[in-house]
C-alpha positions in Angstrom: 10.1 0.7 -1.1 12.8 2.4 0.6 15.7 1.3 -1.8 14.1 3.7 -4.6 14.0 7.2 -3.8 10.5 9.5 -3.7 12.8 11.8 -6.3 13.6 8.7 -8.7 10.0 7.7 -8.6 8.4 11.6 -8.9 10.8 12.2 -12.0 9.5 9.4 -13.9 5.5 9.4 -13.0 6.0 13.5 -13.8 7.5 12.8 -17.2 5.2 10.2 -18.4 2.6 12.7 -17.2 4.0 16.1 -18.3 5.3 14.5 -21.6 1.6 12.5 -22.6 0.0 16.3 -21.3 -1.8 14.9 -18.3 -3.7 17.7 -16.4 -4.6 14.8 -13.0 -1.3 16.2 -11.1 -2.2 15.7 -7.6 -3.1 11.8 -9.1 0.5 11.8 -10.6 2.5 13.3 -7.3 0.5 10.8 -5.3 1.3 7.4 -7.3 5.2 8.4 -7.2 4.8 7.1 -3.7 1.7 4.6 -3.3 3.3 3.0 -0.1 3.1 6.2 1.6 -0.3 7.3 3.0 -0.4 10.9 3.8 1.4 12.9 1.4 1.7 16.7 1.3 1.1 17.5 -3.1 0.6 21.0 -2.6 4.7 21.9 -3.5 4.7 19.3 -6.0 1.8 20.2 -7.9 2.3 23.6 -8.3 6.0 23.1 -9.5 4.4 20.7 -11.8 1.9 22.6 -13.2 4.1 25.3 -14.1 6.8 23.3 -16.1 4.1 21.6 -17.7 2.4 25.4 -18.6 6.3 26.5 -19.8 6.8 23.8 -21.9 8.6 21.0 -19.5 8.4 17.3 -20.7 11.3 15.8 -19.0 11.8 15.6 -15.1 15.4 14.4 -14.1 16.7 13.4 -10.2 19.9 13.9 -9.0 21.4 11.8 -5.2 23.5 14.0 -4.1 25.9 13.0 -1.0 28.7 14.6 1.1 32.0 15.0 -1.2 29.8 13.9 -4.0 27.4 17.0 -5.8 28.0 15.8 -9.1 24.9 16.6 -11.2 23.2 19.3 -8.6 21.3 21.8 -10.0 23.1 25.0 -8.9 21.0 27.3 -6.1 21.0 28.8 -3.3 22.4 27.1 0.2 18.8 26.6 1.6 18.2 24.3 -1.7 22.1 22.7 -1.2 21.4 21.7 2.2 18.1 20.4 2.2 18.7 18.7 -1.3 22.0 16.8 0.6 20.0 16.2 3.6 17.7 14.6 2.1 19.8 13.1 -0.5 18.1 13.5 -3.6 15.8 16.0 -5.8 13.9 15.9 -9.0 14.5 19.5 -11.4 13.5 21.0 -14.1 16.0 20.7 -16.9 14.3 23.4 -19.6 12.8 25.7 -16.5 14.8 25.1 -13.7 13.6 24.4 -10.3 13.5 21.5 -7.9 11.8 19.7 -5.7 13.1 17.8 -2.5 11.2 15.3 0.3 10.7 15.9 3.5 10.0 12.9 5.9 8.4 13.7 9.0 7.3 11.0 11.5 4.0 11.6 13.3 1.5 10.0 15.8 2.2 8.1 20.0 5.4 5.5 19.8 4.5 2.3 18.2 2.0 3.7 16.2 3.6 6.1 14.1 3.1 7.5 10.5 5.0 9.1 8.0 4.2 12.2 6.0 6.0 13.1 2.9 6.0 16.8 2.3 7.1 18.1 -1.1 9.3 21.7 -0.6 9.8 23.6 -4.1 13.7 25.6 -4.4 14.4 27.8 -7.3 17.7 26.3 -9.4 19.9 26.4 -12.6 20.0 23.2 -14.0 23.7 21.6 -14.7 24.4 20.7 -18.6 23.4 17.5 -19.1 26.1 16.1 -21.0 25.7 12.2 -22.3 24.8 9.3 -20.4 25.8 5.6 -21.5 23.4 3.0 -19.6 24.1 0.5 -20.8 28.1 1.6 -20.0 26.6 2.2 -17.2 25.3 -1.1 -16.2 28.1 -2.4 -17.4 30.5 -0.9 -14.7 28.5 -1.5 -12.2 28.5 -5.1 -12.6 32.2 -4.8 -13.0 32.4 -2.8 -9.5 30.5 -5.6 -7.8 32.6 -8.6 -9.1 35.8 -6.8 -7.6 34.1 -5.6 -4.2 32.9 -8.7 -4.0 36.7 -10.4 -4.6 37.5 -7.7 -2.5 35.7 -8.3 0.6 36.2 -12.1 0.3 39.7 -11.5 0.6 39.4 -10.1 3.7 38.4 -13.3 4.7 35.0 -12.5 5.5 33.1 -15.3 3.9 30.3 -15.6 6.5 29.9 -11.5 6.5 29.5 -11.5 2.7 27.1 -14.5 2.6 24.9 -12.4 4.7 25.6 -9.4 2.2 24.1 -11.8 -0.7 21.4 -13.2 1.2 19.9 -9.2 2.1 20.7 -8.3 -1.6 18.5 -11.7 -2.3 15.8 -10.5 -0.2 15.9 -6.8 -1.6 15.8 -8.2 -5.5 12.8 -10.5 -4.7 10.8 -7.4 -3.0 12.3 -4.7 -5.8 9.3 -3.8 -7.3 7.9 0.0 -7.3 5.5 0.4 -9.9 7.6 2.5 -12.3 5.6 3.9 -15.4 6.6 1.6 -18.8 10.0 2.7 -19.2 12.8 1.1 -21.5 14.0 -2.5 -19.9 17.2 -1.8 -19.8 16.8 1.7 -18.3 14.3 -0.2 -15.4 16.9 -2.9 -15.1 19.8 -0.5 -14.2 17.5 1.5 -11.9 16.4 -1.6 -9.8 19.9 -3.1 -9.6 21.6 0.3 -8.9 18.8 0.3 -6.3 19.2 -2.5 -4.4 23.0 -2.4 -4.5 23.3 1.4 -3.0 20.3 0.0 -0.5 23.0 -2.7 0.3 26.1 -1.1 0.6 24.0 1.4 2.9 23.1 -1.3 5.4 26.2 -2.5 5.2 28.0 0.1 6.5 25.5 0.0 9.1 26.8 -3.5 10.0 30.6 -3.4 10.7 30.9 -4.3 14.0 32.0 -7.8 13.5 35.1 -7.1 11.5 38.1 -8.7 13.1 40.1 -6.1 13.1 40.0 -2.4 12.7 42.3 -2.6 9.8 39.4 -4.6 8.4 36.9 -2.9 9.1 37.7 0.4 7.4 39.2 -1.2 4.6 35.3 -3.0 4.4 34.4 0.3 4.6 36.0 1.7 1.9 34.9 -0.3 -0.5 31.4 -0.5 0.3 31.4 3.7 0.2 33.1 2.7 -3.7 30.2 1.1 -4.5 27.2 2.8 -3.1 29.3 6.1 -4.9 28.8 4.3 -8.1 25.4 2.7 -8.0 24.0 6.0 -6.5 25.6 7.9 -9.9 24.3 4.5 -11.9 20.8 5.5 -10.3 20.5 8.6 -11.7 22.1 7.5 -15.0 18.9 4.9 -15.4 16.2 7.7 -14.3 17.8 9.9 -17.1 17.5 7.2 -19.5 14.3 6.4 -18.4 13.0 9.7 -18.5 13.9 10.2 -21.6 12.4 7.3 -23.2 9.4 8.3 -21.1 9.6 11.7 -23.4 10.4 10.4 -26.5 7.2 8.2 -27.0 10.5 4.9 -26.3 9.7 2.5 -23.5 
């Protein structure tokens, strides 16, 4: 599913695996992603292997975006850029290091493929401070009853209709075989999900504002709230994780 990324999904099949002292890593790397067929494990195995050799039992993800780094590890600009390009990476919080996706389309148009390739950076992971998911689920619902007030007072009632009917869709086809992690952690995730998946498309989709006035003020709130349910996101992989490690799910 696109609306979860490979790092969200990677960070919790690796701790489940890394934390129970599973030794079938390539098996792990490759159910992360089961709706992708060709997968490059190499990158990801080896990292994998050697956090789990140092002592590693928690893998944690982090969605970074331009203006918005909050919670990336700290390494060199190679790692920065490729970890922004792609928008997301799974690290190391005892060891350091990181890994990041590559997506690579392949094969004659209209029959094309996509390979996932794993590429390993050296980093130094951020403190990790405290995370509140269920705060954190809590403000998000908040953010979406006023975006959603918001954007109807733009008198946009047909736009936003649409909006629901595509979050609808998304929440009916939001299912990613996640490991058995705490409800509330896999709630958060899958609505923090869907809704930055949303707002994403969204912004794709602002050529029918009546005015341009509108339009960026549409704007504007919909970067708000993919902001907050990208940081939401991470908050429910932490949790997640962490139940993962501690024998809770």
């Amino acid at each position: 599913m696109p609306e979860l990324p490979a790092s969200v999904r990677l960070a919790l099949w690796a701790t489940d695996a890394l934390s129970r002292g599973r030794g079938d890593l390539d098996r792990v790397v490759r159910d992360a992603t089961p709706d992708l067929a060709d997968v490059d494990v190499d990158a990801a195995v080896a990292s994998l292997d050697l956090w789990q050799r140092f002592g590693e039992r928690v893998v944690l993800v982090s969605l970074p975006a331009p203006g918005d780094l909050v919670g990336l590890p700290r390494g060199g600009t190679e790692f920065a850029g490729a970890a922004l390009d792609a928008g997301e990476c799974a690290w190391s919080p005892l060891l350091g290091g990181a890994l990041v996706p590559e997506f690579e389309e392949f094969g004659p148009s209209g029959d094309t493929g996509t390979l996932l390739r794993w590429a390993a950076y050296e980093c130094t992971p951020p403190p990790l401070g405290e995370d509140d998911a269920a705060g954190a689920e809590r403000a998000l619902r908040t953010l979406v009853l006023e975006a959603v007030s918001a954007l109807e007072g733009l008198d946009a009632p047909h736009w936003d209709a649409g909006l629901r009917d595509l979050a609808d869709e998304r929440v009916a086809s939001g299912r990613w075989g996640l490991p058995p992690v705490d409800e509330r952690a896999r709630r958060l995730i899958t609505q923090a999900a869907i809704l930055e998946a949303v707002a994403g498309t969204a912004l794709d989709h602002l050529h029918d504002a009546p005015t341009l006035a509108v339009g960026e003020r549409r704007a504007d709130i919909l970067r708000e709230v993919r902001r907050e349910a990208r940081r939401a996101l991470v908050t429910g992989a932490r949790a997640a994780a962490l139940g993962l490690a501690s024998g809770r799910s």
